[in-house]
C-alpha positions in Angstrom: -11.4 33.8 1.2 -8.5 33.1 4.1 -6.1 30.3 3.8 -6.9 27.5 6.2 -4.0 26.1 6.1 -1.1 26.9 4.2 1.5 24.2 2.5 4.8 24.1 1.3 6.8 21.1 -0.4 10.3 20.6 -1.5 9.5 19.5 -4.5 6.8 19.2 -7.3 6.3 15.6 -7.2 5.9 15.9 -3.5 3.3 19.1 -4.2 1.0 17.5 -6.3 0.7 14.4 -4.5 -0.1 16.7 -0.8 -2.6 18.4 -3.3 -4.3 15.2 -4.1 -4.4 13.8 -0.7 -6.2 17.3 0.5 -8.3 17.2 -2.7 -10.0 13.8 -1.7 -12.0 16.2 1.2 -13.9 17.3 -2.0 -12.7 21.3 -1.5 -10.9 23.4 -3.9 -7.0 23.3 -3.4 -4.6 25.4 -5.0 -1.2 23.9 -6.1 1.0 27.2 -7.0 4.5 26.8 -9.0 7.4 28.9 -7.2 6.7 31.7 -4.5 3.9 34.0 -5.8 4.8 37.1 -6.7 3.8 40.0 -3.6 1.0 41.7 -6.1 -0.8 38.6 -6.6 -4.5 39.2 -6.6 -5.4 36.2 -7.1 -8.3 34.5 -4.9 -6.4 31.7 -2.8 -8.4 28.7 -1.9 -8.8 27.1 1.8 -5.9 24.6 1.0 -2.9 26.3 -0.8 0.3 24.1 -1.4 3.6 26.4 -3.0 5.7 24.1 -5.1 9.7 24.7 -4.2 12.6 22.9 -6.1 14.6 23.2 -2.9 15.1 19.1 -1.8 18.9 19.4 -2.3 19.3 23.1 -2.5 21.9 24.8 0.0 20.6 24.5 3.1 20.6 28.9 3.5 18.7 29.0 0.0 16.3 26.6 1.3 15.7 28.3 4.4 15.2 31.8 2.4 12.6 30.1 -0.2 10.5 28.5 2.0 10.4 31.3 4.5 9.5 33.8 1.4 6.8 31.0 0.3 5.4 31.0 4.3 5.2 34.9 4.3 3.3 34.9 1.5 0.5 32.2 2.7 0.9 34.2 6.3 0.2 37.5 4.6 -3.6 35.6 3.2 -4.2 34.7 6.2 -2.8 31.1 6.9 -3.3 30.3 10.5 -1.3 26.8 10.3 1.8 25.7 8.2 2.1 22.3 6.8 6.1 21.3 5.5 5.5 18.7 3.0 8.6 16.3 2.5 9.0 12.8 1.1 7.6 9.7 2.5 11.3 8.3 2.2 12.6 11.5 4.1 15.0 12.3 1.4 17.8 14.4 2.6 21.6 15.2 3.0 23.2 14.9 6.2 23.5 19.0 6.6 19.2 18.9 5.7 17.4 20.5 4.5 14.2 19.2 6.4 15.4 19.7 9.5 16.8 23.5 8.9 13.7 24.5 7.2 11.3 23.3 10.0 13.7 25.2 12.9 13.1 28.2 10.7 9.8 28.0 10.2 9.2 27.4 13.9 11.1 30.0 14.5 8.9 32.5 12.3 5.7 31.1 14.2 6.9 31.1 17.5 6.3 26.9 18.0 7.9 24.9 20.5 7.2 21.3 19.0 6.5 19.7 15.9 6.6 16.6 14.7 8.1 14.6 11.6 5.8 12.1 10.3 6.5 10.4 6.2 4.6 7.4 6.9 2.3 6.6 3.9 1.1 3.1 4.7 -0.9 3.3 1.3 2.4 3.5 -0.4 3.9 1.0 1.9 6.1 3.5 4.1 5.4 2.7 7.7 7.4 3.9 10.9 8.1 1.7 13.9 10.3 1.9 16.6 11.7 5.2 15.1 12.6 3.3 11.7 11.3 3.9 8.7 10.6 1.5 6.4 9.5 1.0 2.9 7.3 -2.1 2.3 8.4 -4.6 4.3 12.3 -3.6 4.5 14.3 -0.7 6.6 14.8 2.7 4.6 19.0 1.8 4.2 18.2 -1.6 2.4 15.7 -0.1 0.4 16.4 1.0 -3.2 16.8 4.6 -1.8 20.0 3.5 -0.6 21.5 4.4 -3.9 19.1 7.3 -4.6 21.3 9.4 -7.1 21.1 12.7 -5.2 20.0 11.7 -1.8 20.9 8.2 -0.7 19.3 7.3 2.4 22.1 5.0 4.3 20.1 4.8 7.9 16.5 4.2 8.5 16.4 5.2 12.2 14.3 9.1 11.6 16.1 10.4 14.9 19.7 9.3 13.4 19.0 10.7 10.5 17.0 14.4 12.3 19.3 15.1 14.8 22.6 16.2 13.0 20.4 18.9 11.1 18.6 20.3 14.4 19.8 22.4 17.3 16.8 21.2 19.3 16.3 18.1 21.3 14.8 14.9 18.9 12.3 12.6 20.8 10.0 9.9 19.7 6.4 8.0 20.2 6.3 4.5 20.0 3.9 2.8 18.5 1.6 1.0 22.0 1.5 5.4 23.0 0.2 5.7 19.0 -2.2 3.2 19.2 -3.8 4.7 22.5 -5.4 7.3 20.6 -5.1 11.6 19.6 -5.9 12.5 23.5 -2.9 9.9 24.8 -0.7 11.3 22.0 -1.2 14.7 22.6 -0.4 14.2 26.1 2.5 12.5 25.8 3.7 15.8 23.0 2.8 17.8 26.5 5.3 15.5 28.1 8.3 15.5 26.1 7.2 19.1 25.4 8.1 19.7 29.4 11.4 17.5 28.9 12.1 20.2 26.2 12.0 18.1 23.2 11.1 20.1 20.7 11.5 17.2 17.4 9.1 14.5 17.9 9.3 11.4 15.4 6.2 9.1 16.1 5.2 5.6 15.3 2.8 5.4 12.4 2.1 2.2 11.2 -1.5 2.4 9.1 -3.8 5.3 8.3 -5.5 5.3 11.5 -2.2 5.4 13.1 -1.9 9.0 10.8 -5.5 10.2 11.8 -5.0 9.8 15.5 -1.2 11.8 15.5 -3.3 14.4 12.9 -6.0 14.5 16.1 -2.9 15.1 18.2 -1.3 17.6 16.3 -4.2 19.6 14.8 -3.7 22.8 16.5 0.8 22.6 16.0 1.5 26.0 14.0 3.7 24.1 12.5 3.1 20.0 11.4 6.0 18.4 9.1 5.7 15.3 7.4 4.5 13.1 3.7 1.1 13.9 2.4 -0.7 10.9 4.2 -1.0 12.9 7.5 -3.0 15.9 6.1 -5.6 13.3 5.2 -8.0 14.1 7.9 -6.4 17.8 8.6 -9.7 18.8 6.3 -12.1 17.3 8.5 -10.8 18.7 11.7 -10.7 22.5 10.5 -14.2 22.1 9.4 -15.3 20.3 12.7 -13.8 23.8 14.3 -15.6 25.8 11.8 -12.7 26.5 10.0 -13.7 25.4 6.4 -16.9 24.8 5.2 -17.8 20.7 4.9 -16.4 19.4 1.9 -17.7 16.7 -0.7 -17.8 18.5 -4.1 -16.6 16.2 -7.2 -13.5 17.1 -8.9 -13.6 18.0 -12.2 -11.9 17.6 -15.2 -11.2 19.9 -18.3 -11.2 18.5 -21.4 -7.7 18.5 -23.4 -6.8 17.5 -26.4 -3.6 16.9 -28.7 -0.8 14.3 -28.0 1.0 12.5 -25.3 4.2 12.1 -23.8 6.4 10.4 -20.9 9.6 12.0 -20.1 11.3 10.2 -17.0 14.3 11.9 -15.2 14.0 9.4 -12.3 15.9 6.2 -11.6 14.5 4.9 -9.0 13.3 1.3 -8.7 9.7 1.2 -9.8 10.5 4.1 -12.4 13.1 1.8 -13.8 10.5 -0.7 -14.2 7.6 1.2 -15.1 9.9 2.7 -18.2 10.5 -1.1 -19.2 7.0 -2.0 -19.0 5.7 1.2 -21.0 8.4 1.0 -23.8 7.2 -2.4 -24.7 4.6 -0.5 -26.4 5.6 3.0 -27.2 8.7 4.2 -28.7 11.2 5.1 -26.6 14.4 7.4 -26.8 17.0 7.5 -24.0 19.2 10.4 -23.2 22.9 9.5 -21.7 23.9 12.5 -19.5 27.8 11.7 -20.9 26.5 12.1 -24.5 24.5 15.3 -23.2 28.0 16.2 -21.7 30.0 15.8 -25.1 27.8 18.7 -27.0 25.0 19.4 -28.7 24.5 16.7 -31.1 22.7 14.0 -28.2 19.9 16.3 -27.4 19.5 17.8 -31.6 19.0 14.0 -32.2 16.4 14.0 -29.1 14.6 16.8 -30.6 15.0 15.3 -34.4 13.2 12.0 -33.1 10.8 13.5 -31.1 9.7 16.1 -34.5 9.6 12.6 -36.3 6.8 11.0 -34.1 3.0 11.6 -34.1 2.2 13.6 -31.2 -1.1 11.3 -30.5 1.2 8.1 -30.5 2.7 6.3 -27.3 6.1 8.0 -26.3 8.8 8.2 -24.4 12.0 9.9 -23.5 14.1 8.9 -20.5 17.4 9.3 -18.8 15.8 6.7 -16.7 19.2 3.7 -16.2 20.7 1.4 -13.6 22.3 2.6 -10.4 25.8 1.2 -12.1 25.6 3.6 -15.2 24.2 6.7 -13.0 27.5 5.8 -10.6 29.7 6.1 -13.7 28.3 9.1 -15.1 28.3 10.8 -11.5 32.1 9.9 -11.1 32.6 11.6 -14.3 30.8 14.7 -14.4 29.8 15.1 -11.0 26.6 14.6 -9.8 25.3 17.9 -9.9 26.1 18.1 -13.4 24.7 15.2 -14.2 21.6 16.1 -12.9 21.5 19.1 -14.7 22.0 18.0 -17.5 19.3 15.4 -17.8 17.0 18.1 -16.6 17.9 20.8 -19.1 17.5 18.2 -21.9 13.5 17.4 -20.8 13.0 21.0 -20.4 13.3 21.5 -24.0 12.1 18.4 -25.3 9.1 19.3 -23.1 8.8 22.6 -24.7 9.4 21.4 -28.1 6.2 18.7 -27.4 4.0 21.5 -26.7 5.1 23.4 -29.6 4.3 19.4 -31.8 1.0 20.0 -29.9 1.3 17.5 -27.6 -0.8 18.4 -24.4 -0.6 15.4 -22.1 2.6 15.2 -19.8 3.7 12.0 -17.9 6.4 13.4 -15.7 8.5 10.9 -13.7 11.1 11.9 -11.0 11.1 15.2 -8.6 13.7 17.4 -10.4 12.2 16.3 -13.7 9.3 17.6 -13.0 10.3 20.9 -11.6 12.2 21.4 -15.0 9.7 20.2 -16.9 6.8 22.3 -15.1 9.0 25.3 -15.0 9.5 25.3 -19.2 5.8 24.7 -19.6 5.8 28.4 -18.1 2.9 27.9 -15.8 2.6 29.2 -12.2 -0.4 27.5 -10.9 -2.3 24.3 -11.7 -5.8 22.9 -11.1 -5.7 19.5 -9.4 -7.7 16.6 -10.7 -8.3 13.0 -10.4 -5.5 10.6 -8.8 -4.1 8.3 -11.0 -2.8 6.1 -7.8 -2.2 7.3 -4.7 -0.4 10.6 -4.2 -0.3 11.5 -8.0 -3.0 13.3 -9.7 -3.6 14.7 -13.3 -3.1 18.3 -13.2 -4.0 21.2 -15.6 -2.6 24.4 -16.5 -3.2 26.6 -19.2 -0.4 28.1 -21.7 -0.8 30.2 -24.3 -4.1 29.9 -23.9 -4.7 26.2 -24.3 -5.2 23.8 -21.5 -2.7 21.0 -20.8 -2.5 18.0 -18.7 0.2 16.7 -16.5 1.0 13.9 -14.0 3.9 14.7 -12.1 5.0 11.6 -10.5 7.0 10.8 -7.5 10.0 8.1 -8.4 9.0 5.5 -6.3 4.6 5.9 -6.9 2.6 3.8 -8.8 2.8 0.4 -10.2 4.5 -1.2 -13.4 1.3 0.1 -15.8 1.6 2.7 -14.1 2.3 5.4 -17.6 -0.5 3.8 -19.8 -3.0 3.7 -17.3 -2.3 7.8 -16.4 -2.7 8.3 -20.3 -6.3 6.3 -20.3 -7.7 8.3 -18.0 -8.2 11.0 -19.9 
């Protein structure tokens, strides 16, 4: 089997919940850790999505992982490229979403793309070239003080043009709601007015499936996982894919659970509070990591002293004040790192307890976390809410489940009710 249409996100969070979205269509999709290696053998499925850890990477090693991760889907047979980024289009001012999608244009020849993280299910909508998040702009949102990319300006343009040497254009929302064939004619149009960058309007899910109409034959379409919704339904209405509707099944696991939360976003902060009302918690301070050994040997001591099958949690998980202060103090790249070290282990040591359910909150947690499980491709299940599905892997020849979970997805119950699923 050929790749129908190959996808590549900036992070794991963002990877999973893309899979889940394209899983709803009922096919097969294959969520890959990392660029696979040239010699892999392995039989891709119609809808592939590669896994990067490159959100706030250098903007050159960006560029060189995603291109390696769109040779490889190319060289199986990918006719179409989807670049998955977050529906709060996280980013520096230098990129990297706007770098990786000149590159990757480049590499397929494309003119035009577009740049689209609405996700009305989730509350992100764009209007008038803003995006917003619920009912309030992107800058006065909670991502404002987003730890490693704080969003300061909602206007997508603003925030696109500094990182592309092409012309950025937009289509507001009364063009939107005209329908795919008045979209696609008005790409033609600012296609002929050489705009290469086109933000649109997207203000519901039928907004999404008419710009997807629009857009369905781009070599290239950039944007959150909500706009590949109906991507499925046109490649099989072209005889691309065969018609989907296959249930999604589960494989049984067994052995313990865990929650380890790197992110400090709003509704993480408040999902942690909710969840270690009833399950014991442990929090790690990134200055006590920083001091030596001793805060993450007394993790690992607490953790050992738990019963795998009982409610748990570890979390650097704090207010914006405290990650300020430990930022000023070791640098936020540091401090980063060392959070994510720390849950690296303690996720390898859970395994090792025989714990085999993983709640995984926060991008860069989950890369670190996914990464020290040692696994390379994962299954997709079930969403537990929108965007976020149970995953599976195997490892050391035992199956395990994990949620990897954007910061700002789900609601407050949102840990228990991943963990009563299964």
């Amino acid at each position: 089997m050929s790749i129908a249409l190959g996808c590549i996100a900036d992070d794991f969070t963002g990877a999973s919940d893309l899979a889940a979205i394209l899983a709803r269509s009922g096919h097969k999709v294959g969520l890959r850790i990392g660029v696979p290696a040239d010699d892999d053998d392995s039989t891709p499925s119609a809808f592939e999505v590669i896994a990067l850890k490159c959100r706030t990477e250098p903007v050159d090693e960006a560029i060189g992982l995603t291109g390696k991760a769109a040779e490889w889907l190319l060289a199986r047979g990918a006719s179409q490229l989807y670049w998955k980024y977050c529906s709060t289009f996280d980013s520096t001012p230098a990129g990297n979403i706007g770098p990786v999608s000149e590159a990757l244009m480049a590499r397929l020849g494309a003119q035009q793309t577009i740049y689209c993280p609405a996700f009305p299910e989730n509350g992100r909508s764009i209007y008038m070239g803003n995006l917003f998040v619920g009912d309030v702009p992107l800058d006065e949102s909670p991502m404002r003080d987003h730890p490693l990319t704080p969003m300061r300006d909602a206007n997508l343009m603003r925030l696109l043009a500094p990182q592309v040497a092409g012309k950025v254009g937009h289509i507001a929302w009364p063009d939107i709601a005209k329908g795919g064939a008045h979209i696609a004619g008005r790409l033609q149009v600012l296609a002929g007015n050489g705009i290469a960058h086109v933000v649109p309007d997207a203000i519901s899910q039928a907004d999404l499936s008419a710009i997807c109409e629009a857009v369905q034959d781009f070599a290239l379409i950039t944007g959150g996982s909500a706009l590949a919704l109906d991507l499925p339904r046109l490649l099989a209405a072209k005889g691309c894919i065969e018609p989907g509707g296959a249930d999604i099944t589960a494989p049984a696991t067994s052995g313990g659970n865990i929650v380890l939360s790197g992110s400090c976003s709003a509704m993480t902060r408040a999902q942690v509070a909710a969840y270690s009302t009833s399950a014991a918690s442990h929090r790690l301070d990134p200055l006590a990591l920083a001091d030596g050994p001793d805060a993450l040997a007394t993790a690992r001591q607490w953790l050992a002293s738990r019963d795998p099958d009982a409610a748990k949690i570890i979390y650097a998980t704090a207010e914006p004040a405290d990650v300020a202060a430990a930022q000023q103090k070791l640098g936020r790249e540091t401090a980063g790192q060392l959070v994510e070290d720390a849950l690296a282990v303690l996720a390898g040591d859970a395994f090792d307890l025989g714990i085999r359910r993983f709640v995984v909150a926060g991008g860069e947690t989950s890369g670190a976390v996914t990464q020290a499980l040692a696994t390379d491709r994962l299954s997709v299940g079930r969403e537990i809410a929108p965007g976020v599905p149970w995953c599976f892997a195997a490892r050391k020849g035992e199956t395990f489940a994990i949620a990897l979970k954007s910061g700002n997805f789900g609601t407050e119950d949102f840990f228990s009710r991943a963990l009563a699923m299964l």
